[in-house]
C-alpha positions as CSV (number, residue, x, y, z in Angstrom):
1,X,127.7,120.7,92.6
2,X,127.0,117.1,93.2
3,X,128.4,114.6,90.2
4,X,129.0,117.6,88.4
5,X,125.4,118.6,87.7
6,X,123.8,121.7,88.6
7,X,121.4,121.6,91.8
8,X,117.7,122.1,90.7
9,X,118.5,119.2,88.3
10,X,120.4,117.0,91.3
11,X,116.9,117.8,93.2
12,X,115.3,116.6,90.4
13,X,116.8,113.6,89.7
14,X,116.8,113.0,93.4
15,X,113.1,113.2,93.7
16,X,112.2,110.9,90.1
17,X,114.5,108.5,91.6
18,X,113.1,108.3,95.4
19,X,109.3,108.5,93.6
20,X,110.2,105.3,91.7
21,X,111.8,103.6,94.4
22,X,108.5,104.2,96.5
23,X,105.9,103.1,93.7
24,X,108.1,100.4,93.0
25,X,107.7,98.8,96.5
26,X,103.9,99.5,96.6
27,X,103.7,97.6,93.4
28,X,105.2,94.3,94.9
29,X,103.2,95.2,98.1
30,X,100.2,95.1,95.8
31,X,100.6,91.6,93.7
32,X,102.3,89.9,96.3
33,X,100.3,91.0,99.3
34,X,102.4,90.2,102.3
35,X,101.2,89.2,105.5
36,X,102.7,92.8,108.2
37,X,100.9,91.6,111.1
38,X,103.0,90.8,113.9
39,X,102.2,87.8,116.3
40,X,102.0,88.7,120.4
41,X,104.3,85.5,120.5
42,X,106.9,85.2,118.9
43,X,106.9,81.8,116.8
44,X,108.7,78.9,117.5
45,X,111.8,77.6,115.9
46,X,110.2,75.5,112.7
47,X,106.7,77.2,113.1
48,X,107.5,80.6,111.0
49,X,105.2,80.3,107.7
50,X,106.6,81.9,104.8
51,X,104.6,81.1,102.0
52,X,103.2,84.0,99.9
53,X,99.7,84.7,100.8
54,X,98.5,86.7,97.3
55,X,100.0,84.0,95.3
56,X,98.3,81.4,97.1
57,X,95.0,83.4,96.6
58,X,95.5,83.9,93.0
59,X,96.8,80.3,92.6
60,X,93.4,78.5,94.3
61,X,91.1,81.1,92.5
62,X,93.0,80.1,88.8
63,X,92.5,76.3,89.8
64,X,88.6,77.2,90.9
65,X,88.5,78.6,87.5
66,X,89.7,76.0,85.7
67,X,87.9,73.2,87.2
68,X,84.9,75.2,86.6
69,X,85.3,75.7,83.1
70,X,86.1,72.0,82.4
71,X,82.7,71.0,84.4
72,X,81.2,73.3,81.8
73,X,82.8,72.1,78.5
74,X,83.1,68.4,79.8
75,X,87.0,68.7,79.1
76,X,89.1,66.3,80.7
């Protein structure tokens, strides 16, 4: 038996732990939305952009929000 544990319980484990691993990557996936398509040509030395597009979303639309709200309270 592997580590000492019995097998349906090693199967067990084995699947909770490769279930978590996979909703753990589609989580990041999801908040951090990264950019999977691949150019024709490849990019240049100096031309590869590797800024994170969902933060950048979330980022401009918090900014939007906020000047938005001071136009309507007349905050500074």
């Amino acid at each position: 038996m592997p580590a000492g544990v019995s097998w349906p319980r090693y199967m067990r484990m084995l699947g909770a732990s490769m279930l978590s691993m996979f909703a753990g990557a589609q989580l990041v996936h999801q908040y951090y939305l990264p950019d999977l398509s691949i150019p024709e040509t490849p990019p240049k030395p100096g031309e590869l952009i590797t800024e994170l597009q969902g933060y950048k979303l979330r980022q401009e639309a918090a900014a939007a929000a906020m000047e938005e709200f001071k136009a309507q309270h007349k905050v500074d």
